[in-house]
The first five atom37 places (N, CA, C, CB, O) and aatype in JSON, in Angstrom:
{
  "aatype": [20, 20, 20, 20, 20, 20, 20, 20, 20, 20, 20, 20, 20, 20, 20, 20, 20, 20, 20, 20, 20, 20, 20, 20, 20, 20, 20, 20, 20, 20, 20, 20, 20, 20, 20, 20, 20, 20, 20, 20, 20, 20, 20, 20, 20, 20, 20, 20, 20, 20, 20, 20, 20, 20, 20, 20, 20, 20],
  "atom_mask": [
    [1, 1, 1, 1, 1],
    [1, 1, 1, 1, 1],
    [1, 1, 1, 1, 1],
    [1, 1, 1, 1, 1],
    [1, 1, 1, 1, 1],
    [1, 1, 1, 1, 1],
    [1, 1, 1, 1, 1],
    [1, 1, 1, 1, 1],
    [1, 1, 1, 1, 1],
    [1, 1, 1, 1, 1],
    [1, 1, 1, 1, 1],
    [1, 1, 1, 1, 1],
    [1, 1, 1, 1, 1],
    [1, 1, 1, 1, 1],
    [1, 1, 1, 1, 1],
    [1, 1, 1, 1, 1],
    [1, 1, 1, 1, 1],
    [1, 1, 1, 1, 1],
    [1, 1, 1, 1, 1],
    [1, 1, 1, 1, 1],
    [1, 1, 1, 1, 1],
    [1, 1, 1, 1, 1],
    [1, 1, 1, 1, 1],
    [1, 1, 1, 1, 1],
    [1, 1, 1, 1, 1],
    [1, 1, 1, 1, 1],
    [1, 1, 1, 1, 1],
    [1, 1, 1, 1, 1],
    [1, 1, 1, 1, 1],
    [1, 1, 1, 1, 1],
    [1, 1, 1, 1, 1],
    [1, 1, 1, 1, 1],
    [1, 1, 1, 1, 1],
    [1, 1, 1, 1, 1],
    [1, 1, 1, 1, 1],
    [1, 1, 1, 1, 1],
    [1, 1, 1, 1, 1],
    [1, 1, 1, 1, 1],
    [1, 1, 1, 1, 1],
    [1, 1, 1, 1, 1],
    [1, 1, 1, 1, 1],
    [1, 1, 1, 1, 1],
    [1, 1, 1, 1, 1],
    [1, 1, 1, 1, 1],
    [1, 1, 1, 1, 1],
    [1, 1, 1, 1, 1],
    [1, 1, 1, 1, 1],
    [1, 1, 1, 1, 1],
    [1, 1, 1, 1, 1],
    [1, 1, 1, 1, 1],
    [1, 1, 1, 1, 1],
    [1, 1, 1, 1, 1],
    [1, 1, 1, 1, 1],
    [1, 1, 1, 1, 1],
    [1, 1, 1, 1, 1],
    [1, 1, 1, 1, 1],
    [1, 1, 1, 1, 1],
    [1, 1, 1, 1, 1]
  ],
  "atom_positions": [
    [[-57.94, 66.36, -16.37], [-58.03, 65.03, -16.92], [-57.53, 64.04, -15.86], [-57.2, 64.91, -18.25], [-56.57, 64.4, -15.17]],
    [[-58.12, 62.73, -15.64], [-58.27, 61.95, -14.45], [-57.82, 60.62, -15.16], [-59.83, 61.97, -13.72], [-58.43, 60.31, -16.18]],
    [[-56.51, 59.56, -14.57], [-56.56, 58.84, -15.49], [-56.78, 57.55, -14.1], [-55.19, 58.97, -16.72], [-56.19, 57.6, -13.02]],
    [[-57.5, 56.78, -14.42], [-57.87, 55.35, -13.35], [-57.03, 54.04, -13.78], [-59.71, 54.82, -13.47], [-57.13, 53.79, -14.98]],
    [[-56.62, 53.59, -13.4], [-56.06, 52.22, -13.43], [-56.94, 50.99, -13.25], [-55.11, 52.14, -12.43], [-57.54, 50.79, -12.19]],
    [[-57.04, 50.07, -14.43], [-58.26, 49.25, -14.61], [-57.21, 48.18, -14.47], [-59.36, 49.36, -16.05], [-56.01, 48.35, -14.7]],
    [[-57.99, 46.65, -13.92], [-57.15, 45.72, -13.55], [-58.32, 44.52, -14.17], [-56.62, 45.78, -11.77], [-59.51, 44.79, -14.06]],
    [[-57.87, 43.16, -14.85], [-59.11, 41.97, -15.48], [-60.26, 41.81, -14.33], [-58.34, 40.14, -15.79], [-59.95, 41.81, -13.14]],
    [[-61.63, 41.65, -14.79], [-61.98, 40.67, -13.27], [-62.79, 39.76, -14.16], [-63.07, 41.49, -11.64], [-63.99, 39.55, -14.1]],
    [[-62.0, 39.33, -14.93], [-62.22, 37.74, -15.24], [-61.06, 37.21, -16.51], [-64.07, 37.5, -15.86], [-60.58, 37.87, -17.43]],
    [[-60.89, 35.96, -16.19], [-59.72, 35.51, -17.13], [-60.26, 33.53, -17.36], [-57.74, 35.88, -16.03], [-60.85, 32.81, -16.55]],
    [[-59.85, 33.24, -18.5], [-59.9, 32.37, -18.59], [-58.39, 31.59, -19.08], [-60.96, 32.39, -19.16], [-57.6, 32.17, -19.83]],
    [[-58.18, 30.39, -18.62], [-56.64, 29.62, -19.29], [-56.94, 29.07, -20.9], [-56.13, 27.92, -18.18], [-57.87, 28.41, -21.35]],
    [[-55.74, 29.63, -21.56], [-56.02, 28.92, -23.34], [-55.92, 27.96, -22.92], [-55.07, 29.08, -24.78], [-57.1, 27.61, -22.95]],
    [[-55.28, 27.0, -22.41], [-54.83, 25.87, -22.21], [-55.66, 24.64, -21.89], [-54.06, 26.07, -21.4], [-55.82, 23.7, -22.67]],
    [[-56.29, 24.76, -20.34], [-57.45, 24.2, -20.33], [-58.92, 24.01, -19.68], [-57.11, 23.54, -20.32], [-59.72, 23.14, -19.36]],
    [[-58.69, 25.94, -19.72], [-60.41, 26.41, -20.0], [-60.89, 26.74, -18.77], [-61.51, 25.19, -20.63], [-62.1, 26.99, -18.77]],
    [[-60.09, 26.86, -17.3], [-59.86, 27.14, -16.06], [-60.55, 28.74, -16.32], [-58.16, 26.89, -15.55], [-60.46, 29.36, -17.38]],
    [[-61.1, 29.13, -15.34], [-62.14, 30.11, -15.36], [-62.21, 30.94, -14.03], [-63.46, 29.41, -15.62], [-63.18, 30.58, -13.35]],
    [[-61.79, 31.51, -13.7], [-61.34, 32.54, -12.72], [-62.3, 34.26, -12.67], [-59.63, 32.75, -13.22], [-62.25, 35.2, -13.47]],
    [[-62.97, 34.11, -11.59], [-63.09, 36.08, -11.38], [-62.34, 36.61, -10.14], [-64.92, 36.74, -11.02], [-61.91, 35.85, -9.28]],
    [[-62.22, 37.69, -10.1], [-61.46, 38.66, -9.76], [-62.51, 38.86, -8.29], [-61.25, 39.95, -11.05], [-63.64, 39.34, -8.45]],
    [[-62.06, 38.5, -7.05], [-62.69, 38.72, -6.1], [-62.34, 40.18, -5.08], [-62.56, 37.48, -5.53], [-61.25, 40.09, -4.51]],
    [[-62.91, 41.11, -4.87], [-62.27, 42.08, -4.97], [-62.03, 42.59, -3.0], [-63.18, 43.1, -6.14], [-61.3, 43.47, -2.57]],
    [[-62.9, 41.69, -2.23], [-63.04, 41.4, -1.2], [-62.27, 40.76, -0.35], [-63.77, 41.05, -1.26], [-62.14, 41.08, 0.83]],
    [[-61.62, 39.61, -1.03], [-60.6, 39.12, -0.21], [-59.56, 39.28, -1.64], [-60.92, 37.41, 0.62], [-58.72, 38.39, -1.77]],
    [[-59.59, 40.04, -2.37], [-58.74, 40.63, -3.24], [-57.58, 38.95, -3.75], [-57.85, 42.21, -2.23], [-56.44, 38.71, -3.36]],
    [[-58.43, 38.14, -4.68], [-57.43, 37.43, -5.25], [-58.71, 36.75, -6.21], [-56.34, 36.42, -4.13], [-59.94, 36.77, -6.11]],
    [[-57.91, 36.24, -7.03], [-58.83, 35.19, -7.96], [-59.62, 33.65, -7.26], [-57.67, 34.62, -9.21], [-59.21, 32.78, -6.48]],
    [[-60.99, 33.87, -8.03], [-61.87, 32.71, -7.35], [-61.87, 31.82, -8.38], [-63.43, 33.07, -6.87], [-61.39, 32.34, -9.39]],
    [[-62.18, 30.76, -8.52], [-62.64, 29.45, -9.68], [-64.08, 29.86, -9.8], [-62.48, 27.55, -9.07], [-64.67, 30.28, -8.8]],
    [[-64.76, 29.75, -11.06], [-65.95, 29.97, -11.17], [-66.67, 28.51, -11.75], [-66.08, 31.24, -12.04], [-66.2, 27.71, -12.56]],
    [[-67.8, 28.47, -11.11], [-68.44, 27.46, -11.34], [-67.86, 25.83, -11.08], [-68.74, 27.74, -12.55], [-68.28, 24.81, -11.63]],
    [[-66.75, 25.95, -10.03], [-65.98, 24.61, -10.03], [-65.07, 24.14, -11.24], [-66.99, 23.55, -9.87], [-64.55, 23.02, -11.26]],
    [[-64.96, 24.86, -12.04], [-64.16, 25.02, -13.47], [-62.72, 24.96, -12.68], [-64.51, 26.71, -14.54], [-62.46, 26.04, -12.14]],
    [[-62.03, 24.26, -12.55], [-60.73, 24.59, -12.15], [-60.07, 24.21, -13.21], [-60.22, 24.03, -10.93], [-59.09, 24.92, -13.41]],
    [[-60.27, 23.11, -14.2], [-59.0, 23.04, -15.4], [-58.74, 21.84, -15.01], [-57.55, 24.13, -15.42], [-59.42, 20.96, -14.47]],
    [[-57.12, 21.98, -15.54], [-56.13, 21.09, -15.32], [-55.01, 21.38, -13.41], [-55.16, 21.37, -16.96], [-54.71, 22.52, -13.04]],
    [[-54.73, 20.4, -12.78], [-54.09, 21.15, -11.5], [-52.75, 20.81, -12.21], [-54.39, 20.49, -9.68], [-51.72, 21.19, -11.65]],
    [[-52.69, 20.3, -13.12], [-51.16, 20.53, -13.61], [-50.97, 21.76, -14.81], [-50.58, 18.99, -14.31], [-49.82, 22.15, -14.96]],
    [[-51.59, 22.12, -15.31], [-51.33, 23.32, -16.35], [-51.01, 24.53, -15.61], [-52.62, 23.65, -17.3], [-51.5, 25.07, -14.62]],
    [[-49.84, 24.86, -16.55], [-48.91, 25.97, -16.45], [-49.76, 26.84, -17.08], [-47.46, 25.85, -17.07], [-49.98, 26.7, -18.28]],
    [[-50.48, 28.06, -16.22], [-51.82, 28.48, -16.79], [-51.77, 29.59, -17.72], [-52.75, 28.87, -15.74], [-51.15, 30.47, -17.12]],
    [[-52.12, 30.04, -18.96], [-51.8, 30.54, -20.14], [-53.36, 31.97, -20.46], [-51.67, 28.92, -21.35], [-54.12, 32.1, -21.42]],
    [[-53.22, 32.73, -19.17], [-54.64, 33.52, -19.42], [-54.5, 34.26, -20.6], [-55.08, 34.57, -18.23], [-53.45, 34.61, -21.15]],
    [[-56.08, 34.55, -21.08], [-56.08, 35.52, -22.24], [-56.16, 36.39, -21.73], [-56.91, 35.55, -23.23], [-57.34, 36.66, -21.53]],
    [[-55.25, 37.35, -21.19], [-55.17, 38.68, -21.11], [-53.91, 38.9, -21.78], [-55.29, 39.23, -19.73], [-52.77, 38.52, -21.52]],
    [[-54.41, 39.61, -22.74], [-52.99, 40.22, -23.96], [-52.86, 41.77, -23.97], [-53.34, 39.8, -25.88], [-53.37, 42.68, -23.31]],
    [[-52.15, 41.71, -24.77], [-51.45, 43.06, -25.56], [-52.79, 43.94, -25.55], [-50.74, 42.75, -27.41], [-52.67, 45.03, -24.99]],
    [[-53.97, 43.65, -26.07], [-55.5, 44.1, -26.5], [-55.81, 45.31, -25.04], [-56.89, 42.33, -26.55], [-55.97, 46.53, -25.02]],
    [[-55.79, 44.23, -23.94], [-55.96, 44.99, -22.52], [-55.25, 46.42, -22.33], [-55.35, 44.05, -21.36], [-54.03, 46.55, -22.48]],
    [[-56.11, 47.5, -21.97], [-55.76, 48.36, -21.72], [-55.74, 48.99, -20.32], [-56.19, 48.78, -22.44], [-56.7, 49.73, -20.13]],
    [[-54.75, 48.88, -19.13], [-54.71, 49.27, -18.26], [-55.43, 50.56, -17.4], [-53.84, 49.18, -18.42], [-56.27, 50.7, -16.51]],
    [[-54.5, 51.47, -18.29], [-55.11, 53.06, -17.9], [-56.4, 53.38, -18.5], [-54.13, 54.3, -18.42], [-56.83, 52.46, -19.2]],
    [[-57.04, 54.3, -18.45], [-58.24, 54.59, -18.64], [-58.73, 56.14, -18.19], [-58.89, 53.55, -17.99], [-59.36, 56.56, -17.21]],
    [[-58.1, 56.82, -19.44], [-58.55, 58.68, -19.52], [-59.89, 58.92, -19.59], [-58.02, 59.56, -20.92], [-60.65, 58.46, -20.44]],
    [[-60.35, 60.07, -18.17], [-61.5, 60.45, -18.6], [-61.2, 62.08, -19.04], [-62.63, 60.15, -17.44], [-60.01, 62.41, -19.08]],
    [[-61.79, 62.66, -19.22], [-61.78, 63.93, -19.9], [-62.86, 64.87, -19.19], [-62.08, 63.71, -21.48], [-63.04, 66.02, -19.6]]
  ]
}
């Protein structure tokens, strides 16, 4: 049994709607579509409790 470590590649801010993917190339988050938000929000991604990191294959 093989277990992989999964990481988001996309997040958005509750706050105000800032839109981010996961660039895996120069390994950091991009703005998508010029969506940047607010440059003052303290940024509030939905990645919760729900997300499951590990990932068993069998």
């Amino acid at each position: 049994m093989a277990t992989t470590l999964r990481h988001p590649t996309d997040r958005t801010c509750e706050r105000c709607g800032r839109e981010e993917q996961w660039d895996a190339d120069g390994e950091t988050w991009c703005v998508v579509d010029d969506n940047a938000g607010s440059i003052y929000c303290i940024h509030e991604w939905d990645i919760n409790g729900s997300f499951v990191p590990f990932e068993e294959y069998h």
